[in-house]
C-alpha positions as CSV (number, residue, x, y, z in Angstrom):
1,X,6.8,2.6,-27.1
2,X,6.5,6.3,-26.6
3,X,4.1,6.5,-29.6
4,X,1.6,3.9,-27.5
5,X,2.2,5.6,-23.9
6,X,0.9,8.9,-26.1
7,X,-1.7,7.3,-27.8
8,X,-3.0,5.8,-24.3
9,X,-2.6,8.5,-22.3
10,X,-4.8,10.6,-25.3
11,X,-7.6,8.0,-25.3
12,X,-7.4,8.2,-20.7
13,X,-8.1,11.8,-21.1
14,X,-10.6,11.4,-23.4
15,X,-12.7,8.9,-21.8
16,X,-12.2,10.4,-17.8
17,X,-13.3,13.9,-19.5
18,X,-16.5,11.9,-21.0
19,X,-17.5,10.2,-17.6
20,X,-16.8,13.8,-15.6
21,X,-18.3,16.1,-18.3
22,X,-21.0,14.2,-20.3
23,X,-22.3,11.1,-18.5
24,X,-25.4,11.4,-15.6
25,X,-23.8,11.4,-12.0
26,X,-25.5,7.5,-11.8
27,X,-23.2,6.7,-15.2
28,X,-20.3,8.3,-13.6
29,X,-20.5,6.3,-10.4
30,X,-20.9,2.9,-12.6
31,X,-17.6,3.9,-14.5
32,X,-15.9,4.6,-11.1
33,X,-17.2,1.0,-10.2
34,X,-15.6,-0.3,-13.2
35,X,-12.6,1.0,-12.6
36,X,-12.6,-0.4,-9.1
37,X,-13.5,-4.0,-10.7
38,X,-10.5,-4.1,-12.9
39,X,-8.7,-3.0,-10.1
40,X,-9.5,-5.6,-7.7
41,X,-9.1,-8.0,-11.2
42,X,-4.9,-7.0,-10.8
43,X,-5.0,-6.8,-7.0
44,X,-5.8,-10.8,-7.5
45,X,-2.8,-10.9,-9.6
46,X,-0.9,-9.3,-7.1
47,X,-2.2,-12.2,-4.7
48,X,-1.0,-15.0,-7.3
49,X,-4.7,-15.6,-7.7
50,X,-5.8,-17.9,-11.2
51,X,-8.0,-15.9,-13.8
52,X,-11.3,-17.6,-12.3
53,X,-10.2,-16.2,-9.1
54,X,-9.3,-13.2,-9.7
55,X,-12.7,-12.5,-11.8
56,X,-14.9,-13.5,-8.5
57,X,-12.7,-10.5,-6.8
58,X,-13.5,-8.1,-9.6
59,X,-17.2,-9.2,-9.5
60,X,-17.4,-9.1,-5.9
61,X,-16.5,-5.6,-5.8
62,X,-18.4,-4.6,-8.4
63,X,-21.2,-6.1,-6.1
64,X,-19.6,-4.1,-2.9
65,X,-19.9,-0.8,-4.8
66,X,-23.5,-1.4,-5.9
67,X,-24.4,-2.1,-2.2
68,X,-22.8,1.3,-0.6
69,X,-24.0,3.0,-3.3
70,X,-28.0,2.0,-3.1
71,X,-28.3,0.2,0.4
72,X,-25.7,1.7,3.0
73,X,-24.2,5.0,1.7
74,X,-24.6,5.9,5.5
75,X,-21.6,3.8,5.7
76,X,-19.3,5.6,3.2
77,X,-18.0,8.1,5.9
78,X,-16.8,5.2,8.2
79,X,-15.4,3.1,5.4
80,X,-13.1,6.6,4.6
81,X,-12.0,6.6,8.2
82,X,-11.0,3.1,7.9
83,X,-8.8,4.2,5.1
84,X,-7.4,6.7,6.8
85,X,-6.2,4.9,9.6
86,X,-4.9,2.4,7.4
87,X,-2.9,4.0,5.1
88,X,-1.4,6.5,8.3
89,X,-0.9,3.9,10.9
90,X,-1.2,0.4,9.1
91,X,1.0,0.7,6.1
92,X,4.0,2.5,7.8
93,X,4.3,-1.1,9.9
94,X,3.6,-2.5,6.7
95,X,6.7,-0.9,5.0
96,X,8.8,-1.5,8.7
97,X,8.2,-5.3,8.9
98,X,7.3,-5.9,5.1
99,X,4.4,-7.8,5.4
100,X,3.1,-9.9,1.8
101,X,0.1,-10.9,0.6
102,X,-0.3,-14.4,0.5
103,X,-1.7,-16.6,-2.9
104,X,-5.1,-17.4,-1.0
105,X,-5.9,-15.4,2.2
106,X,-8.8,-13.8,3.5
107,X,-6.9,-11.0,4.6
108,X,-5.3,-10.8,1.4
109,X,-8.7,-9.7,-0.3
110,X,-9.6,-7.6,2.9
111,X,-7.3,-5.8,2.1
112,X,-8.2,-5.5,-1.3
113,X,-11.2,-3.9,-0.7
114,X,-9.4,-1.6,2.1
115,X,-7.7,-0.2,-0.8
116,X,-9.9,-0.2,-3.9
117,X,-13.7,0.2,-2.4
118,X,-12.9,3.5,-0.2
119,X,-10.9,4.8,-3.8
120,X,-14.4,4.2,-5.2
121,X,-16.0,5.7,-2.5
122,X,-14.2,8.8,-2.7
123,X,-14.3,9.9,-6.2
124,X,-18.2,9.1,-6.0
125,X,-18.3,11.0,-3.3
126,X,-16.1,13.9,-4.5
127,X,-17.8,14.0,-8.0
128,X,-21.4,14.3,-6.3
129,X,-20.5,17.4,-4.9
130,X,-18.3,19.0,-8.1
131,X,-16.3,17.9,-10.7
132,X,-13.8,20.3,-10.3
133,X,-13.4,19.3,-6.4
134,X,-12.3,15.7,-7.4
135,X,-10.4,17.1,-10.3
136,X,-8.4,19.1,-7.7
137,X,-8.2,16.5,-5.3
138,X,-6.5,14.0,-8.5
139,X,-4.6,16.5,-9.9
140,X,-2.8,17.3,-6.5
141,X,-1.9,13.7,-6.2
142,X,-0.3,13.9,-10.1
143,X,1.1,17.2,-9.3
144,X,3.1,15.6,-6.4
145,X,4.3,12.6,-8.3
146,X,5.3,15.2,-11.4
147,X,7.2,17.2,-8.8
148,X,8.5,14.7,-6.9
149,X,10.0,13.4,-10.4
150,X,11.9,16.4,-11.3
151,X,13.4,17.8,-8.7
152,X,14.8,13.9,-7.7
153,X,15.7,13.5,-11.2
154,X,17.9,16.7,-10.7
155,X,18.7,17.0,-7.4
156,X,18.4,13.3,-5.8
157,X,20.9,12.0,-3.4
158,X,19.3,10.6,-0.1
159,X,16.6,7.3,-1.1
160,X,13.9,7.8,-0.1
161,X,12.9,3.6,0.4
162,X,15.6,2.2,-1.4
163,X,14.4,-1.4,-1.0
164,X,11.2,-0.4,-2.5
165,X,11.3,2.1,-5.2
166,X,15.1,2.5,-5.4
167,X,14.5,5.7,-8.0
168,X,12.5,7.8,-4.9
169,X,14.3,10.6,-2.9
170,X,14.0,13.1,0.2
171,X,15.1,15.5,-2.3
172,X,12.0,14.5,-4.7
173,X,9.7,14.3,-1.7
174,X,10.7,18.1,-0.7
175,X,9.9,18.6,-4.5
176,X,6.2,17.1,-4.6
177,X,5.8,19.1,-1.0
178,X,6.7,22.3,-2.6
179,X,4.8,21.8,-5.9
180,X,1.5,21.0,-4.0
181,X,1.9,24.0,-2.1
182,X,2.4,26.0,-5.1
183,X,-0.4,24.1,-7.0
184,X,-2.8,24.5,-4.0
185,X,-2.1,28.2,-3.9
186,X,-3.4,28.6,-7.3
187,X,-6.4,26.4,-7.0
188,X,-7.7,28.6,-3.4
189,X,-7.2,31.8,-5.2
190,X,-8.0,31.4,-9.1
191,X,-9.7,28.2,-9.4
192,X,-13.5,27.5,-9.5
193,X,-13.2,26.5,-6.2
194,X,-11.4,29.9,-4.8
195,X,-13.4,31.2,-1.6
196,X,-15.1,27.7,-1.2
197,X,-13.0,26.3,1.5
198,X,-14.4,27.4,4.8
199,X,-10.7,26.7,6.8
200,X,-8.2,29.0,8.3
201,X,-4.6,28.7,6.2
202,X,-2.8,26.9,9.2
203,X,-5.0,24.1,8.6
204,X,-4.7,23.8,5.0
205,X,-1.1,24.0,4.9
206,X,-1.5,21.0,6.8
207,X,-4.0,19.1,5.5
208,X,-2.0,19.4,2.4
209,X,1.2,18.1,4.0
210,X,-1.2,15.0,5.0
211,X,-2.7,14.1,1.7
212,X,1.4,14.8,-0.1
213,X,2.6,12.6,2.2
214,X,-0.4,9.7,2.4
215,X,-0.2,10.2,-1.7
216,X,3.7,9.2,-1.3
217,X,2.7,6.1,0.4
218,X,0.1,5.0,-1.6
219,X,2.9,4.8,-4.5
220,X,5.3,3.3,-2.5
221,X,3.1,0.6,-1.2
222,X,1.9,-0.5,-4.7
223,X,5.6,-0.4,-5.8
224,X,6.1,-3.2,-2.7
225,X,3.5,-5.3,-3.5
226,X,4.7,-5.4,-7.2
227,X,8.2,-6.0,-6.1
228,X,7.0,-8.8,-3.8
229,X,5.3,-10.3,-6.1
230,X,8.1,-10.3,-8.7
231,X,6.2,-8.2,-11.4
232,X,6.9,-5.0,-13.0
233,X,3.2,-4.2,-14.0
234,X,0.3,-5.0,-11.9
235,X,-1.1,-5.5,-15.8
236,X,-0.8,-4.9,-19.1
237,X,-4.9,-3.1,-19.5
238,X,-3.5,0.2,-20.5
239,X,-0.8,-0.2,-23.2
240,X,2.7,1.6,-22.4
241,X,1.3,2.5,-19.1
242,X,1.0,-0.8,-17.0
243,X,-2.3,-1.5,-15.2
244,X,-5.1,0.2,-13.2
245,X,-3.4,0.2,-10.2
246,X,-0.4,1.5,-11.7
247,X,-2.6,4.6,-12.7
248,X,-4.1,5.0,-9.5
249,X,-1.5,3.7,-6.4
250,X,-1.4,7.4,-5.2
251,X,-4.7,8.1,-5.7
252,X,-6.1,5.0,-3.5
253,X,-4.2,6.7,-0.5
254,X,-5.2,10.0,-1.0
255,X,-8.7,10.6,-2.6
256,X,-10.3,8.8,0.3
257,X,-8.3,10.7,2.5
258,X,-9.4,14.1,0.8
259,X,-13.0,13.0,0.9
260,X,-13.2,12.3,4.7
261,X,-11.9,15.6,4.8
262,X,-14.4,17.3,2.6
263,X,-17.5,15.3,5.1
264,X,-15.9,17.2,8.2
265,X,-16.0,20.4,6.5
266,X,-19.7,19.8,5.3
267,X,-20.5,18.7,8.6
């Protein structure tokens, strides 16, 4: 099992570094598409939806991204404040009154594409203006969940949500607060991107805060749905590692989030 989580997580690398580093920014936004289509291919799953189903969804998408990207990418800046305000004020209610997904409802796949088109949206978005800015922007969300891991792992006591992720802690939250503190420390000062970020400190110590704690939702609210749903794995597409979603739950909270951030500042 460990030798197939290795070998997958070798052969991820590999192929993001090749659509970051090698492919034409046009190649690199189809590849973000496809990632979005099997995405919405395991939210259907999530839904209870048959394989014919659940490919429709993944094609729809597919068609979705094509359309923001060559007919309406005016509208990208609304669709990432529509995240925004969905992930801070919807899915908090969404955790309070545990709301499910239903096998066949409109709102169901709304919601879909609430979660998977503005994830899209962002790392196109990111990615047209550096690399390395939607590098940072992922690796803060993995730097979060890594810190959040240790420090619960060793010093753990209060849950977090036990009813939803019953291994997540305050303790582990504190942890992925301090490490992205830390991390974005390093990146304003001796990254690529150091002297780039046109805002007083104030206001990135809290606009870090945000995109930890939105990050911290976006996992918790994947883990929900999978529990609702009774499955472990929203797939089995990435051996050892579960599904697309599985890869990307934090990421769907906060890259949109970090994006609509990144518009104010260019605006």
């Amino acid at each position: 099992m460990l030798r197939t989580r290795v070998i997958t997580a070798l052969l991820l690398v590999a192929g993001f570094a090749l659509i970051l580093f090698a492919l034409p920014p046009l190649a690199a936004t189809l590849a973000f598409a496809l990632v979005a289509a099997l995405a919405a291919w395991e939210w259907g799953g999530l839904m209870r939806q048959d394989p014919p189903a659940r490919v429709m969804y993944a094609f729809v998408q597919l068609l979705f991204c094509w359309q923001l990207a060559v007919a309406a990418p005016q509208l990208v800046p609304v669709l990432l404040a529509v995240s925004a305000v969905f992930w801070i004020a919807v899915v908090p209610l969404w955790f309070r009154f545990k709301w499910t997904l239903s096998g066949n409802d409109f709102v169901g796949y709304l919601l879909g594409a609430l979660v998977i088109l503005p994830t899209w949206a962002a790392m196109t978005a990111l990615h047209a203006v550096s690399v390395w800015l939607l590098l940072a922007a992922m690796a803060l969300v993995w730097v979060a969940d890594i810190a959040a891991y240790f420090v619960g792992r060793a010093f753990g006591k209060h849950k977090l949500a036990p009813a939803i992720s019953p291994g997540k802690t305050w303790e582990g939250v504190a942890g992925a607060v301090a490490g992205v503190m830390v991390y974005g420390t390093i990146v304003l000062n001796f990254s690529p991107l150091a002297g780039k970020v046109p805002l007083a400190t104030p206001l990135v110590v809290l606009l870090l805060l945000l995109l930890t704690a939105v990050s911290v939702m976006g996992d918790l609210f994947e883990s929900l749905l999978k529990r609702q749903a009774g499955i472990k794995d929203s797939s089995n597409l990435l051996p050892g590692h579960g599904g697309v979603l599985d890869r990307i739950d934090a990421l769907t909270s906060a890259l949109p989030l970090a994006a609509l951030i990144l518009y104010f500042v260019r605006a």
